[in-house]
N, C-alpha and C positions, 0 to 999 in steps of 0.2 A: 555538443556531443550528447550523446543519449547515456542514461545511468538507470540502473535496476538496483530500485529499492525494495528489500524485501525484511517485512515486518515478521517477528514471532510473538505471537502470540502466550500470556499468563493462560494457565488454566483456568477453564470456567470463563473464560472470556466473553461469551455469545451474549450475556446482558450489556454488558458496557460496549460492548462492539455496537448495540441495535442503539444505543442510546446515541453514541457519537457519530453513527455514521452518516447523518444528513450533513453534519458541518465539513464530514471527511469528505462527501461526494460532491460537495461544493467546488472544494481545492479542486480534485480533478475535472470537475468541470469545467475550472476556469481552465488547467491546460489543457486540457481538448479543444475548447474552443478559441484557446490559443494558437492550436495544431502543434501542441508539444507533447502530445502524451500518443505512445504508441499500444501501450497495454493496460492494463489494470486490472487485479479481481484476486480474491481471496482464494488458498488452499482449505478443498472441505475439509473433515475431520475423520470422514468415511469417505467410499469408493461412492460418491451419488455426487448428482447436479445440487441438491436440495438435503444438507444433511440434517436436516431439523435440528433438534437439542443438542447433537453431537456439535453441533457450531465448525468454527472453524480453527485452521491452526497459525493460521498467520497470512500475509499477504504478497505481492508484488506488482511492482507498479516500474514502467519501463519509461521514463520519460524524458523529456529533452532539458538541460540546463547550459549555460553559459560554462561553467567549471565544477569540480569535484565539489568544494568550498559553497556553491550553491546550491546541487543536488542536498547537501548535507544538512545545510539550512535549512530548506523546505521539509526536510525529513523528521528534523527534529520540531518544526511547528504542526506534527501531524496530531491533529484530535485522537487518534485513538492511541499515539503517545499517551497527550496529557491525560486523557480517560483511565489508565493503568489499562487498555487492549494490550498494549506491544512491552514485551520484555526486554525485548532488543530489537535492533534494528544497524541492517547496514544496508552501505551503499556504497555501489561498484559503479568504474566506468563498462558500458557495454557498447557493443561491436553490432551491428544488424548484420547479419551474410545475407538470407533467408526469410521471406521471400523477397 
């Protein structure tokens, strides 16, 4: 079943975001090229593709897990958890309709 995890972001994040984020695009690499990841990418922090210093405010990542209990696991080994990125973090079962 597919689950949408979506990360928030502490303020001031954008340093420790840049720092962790080769080990975080690891992870999703490995489920893409598992073919379990259907989405991924962060909310900017302004209205632009590219918000420079404004950084970002948090993430989401739509991916495929065996059960809730998994999705939840992977969630909590995320880098930019351990980094102090994400202040919270949840994770929903999600539905595709579209497209």
């Amino acid at each position: 079943m597919w689950y949408a995890i979506v990360g928030t972001d502490v303020a001031d994040s954008l340093g420790r975001r840049l720092e962790a984020r080769p080990a975080h695009l690891a992870r999703l690499t490995a489920l893409h090229e598992a073919g379990r990841l259907l989405l991924a990418g962060p909310f900017p922090a302004i209205d632009a593709a590219d918000p420079g210093p404004a950084g970002f405010t948090g993430s989401l990542i739509v991916a495929e897990f065996p059960d809730l209990a998994a999705a939840r696991a992977w969630a909590d080994a995320d880098p930019y958890l351990a980094a102090g990125v994400y202040r919270e973090v949840s994770v929903r079962p999600f539905r595709q309709v579209l497209p």
